[in-house]
Rosetta silent file (secondary structure, phi, psi, omega in degrees, C-alpha in Angstrom):
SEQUENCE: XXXXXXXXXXXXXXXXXXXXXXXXXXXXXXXXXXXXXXXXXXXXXXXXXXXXXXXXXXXX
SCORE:     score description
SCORE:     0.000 S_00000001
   1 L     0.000  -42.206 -164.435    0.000    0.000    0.000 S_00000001
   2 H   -85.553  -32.846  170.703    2.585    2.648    1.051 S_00000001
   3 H   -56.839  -48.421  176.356    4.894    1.585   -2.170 S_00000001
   4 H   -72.274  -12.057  154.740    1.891    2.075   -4.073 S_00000001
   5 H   -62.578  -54.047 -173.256    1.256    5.400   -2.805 S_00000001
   6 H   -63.849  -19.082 -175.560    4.886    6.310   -3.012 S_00000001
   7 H   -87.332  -48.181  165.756    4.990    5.186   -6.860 S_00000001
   8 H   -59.803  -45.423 -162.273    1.877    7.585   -7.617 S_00000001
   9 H   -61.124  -55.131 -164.512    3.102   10.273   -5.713 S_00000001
  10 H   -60.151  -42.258  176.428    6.702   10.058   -7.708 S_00000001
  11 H  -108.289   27.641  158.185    4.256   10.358  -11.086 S_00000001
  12 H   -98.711  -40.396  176.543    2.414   13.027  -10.268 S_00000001
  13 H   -70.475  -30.577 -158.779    5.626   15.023   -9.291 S_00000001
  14 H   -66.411  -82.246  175.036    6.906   13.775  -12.326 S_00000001
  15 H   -30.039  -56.714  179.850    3.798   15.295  -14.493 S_00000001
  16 H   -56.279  -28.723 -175.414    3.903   18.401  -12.535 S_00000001
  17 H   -74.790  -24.136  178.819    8.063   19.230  -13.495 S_00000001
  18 H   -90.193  -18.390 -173.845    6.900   18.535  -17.130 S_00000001
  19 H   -84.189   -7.616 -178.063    3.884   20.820  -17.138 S_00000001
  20 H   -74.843  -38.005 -160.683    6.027   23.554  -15.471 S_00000001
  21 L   -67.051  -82.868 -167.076    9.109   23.671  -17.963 S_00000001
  22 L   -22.312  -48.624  166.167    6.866   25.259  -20.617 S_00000001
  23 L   -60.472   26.626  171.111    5.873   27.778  -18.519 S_00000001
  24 L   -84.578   89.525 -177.131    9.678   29.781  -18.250 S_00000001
  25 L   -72.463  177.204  172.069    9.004   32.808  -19.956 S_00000001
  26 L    28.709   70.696  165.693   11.843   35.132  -21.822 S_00000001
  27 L  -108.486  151.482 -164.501   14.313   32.243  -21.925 S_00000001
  28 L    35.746 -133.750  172.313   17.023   33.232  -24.726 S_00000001
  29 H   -14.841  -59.917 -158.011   16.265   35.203  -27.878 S_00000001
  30 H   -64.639  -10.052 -170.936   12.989   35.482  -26.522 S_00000001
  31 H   -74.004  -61.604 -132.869   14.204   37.450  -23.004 S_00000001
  32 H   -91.039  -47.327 -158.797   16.662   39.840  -25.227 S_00000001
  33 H   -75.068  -22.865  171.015   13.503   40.388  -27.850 S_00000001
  34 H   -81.659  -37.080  175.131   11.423   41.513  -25.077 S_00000001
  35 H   -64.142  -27.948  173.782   14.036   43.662  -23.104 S_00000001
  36 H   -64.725  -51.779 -174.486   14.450   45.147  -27.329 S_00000001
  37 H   -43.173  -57.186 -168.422   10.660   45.872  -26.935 S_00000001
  38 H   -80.553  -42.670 -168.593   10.442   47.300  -23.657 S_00000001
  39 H   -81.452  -15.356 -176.632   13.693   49.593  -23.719 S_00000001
  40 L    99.134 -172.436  164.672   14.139   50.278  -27.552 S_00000001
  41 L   -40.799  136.818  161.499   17.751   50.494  -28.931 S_00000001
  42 L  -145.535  126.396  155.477   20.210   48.970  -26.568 S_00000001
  43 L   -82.567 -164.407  178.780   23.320   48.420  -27.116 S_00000001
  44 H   -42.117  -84.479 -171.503   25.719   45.352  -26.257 S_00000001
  45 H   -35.851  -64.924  179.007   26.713   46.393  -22.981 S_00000001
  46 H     0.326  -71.080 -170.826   23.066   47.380  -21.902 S_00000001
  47 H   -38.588  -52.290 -152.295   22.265   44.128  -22.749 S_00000001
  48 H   -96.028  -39.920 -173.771   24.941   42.541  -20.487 S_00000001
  49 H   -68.492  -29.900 -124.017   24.191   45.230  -17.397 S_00000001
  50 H  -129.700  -53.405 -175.806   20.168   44.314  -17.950 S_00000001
  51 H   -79.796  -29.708  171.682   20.938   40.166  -18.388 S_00000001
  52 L    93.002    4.388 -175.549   23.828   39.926  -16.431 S_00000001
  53 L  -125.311  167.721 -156.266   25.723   37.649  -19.310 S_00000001
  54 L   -74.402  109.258 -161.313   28.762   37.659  -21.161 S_00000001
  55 H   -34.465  -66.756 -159.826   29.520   39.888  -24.456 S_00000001
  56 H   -32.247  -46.538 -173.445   30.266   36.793  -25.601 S_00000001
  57 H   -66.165  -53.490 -173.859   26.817   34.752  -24.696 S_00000001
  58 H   -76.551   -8.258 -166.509   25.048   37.588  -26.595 S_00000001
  59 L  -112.489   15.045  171.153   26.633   37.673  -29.714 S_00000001
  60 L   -77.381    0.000    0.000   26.119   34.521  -30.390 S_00000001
């Protein structure tokens, strides 16, 4: 009984971590095209004071 509880429980968390991932907004591009949106022109550096990442990371 308690295995079988513990075995539901485990896919129900399991269900919940996958219905959650979708729900990350403004991950990559889509973060920097919204931060383009709200603020306008920005340059590089902005960018990297406002994201916190690496010239490098952005220029990609």
């Amino acid at each position: 009984m308690v295995n079988e509880l513990n075995l539901r429980l485990l896919g129900m968390m399991h269900q919940i971590s996958y219905l959650m991932q979708p729900q990350e907004k403004f991950r990559g591009q889509g973060r920097l095209l919204v931060l383009l949106n709200r603020y306008g022109t920005l340059t590089q550096r902005e960018l990297i004071e406002l994201t916190g990442r690496r010239s490098a990371t952005l220029s990609e």
